[in-house]
C-alpha positions as CSV (number, residue, x, y, z in Angstrom):
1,X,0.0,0.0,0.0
2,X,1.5,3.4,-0.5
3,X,0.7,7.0,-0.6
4,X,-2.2,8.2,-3.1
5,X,-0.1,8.5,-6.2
6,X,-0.9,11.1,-9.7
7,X,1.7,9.2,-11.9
8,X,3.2,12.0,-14.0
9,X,0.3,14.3,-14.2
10,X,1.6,15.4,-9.9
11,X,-0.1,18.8,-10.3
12,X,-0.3,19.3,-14.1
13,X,-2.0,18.1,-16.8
14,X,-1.9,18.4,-20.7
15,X,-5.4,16.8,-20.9
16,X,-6.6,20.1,-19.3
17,X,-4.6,22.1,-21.7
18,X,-6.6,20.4,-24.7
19,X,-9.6,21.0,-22.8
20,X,-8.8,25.2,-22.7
21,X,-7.8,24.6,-19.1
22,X,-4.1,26.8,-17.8
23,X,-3.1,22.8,-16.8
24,X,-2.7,23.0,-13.2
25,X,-4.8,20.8,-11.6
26,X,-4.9,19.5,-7.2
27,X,-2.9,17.3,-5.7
28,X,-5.1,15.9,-3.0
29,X,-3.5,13.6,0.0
30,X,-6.8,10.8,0.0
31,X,-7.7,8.2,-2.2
32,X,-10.2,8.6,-4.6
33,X,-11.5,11.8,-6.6
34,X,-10.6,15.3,-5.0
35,X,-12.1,18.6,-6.1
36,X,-10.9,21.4,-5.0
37,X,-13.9,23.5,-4.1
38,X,-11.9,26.4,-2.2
39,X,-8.9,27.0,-4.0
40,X,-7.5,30.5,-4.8
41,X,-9.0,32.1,-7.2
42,X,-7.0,34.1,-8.4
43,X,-3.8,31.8,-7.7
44,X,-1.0,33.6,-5.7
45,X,1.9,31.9,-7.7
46,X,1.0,33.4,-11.2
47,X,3.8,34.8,-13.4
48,X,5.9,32.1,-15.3
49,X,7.5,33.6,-18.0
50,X,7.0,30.9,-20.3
51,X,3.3,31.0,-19.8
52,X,1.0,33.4,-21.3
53,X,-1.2,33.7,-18.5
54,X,-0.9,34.4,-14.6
55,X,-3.7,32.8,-13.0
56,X,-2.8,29.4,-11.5
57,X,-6.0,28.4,-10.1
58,X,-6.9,24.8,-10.0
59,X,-10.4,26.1,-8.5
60,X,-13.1,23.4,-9.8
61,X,-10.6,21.2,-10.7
62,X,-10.9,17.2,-10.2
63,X,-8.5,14.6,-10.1
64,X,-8.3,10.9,-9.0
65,X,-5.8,9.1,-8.1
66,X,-4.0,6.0,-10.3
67,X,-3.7,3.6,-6.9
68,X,-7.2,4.2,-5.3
69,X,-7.8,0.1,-5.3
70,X,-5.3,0.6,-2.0
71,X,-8.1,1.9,-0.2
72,X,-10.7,-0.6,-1.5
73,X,-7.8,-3.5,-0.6
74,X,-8.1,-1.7,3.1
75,X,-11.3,-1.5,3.8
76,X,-11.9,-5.0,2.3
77,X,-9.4,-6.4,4.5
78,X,-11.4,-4.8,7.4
79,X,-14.8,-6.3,5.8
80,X,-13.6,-9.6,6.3
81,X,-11.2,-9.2,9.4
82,X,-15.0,-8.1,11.0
């Protein structure tokens, strides 16, 4: 079992770019889907000068994590442990 895990997308993701999105997107510390409902809005770390934008925000935002099964593997342990 390990720590909920991103892969490579860790708090970016070109699948938001294609959708329109600035590609930031939450990290969230639990298993399953995270949306992050209260995030800045505008973002406080804007002003990369590679990007063409300055607003971070991942406000809305939902990701899930790749090893979520852990959890299930957990609490199905626990199921049968009674």
């Amino acid at each position: 079992i390990e720590q909920p895990a991103f892969g490579l997308r860790s708090g970016y993701s070109q699948e938001d770019v294609a959708a329109g999105g600035n590609g930031y997107v939450p990290i969230s510390l639990q298993y399953g889907e995270y949306t992050a409902e209260h995030a800045r809005d505008p973002s406080i770390a804007g002003g990369d000068p590679l990007e063409d934008f300055t607003n971070r925000t991942f406000r809305g935002k939902t990701v899930t994590t790749s090893n979520a099964t852990d959890l299930e593997m957990v609490l199905e342990a626990r199921e049968v442990m009674g």
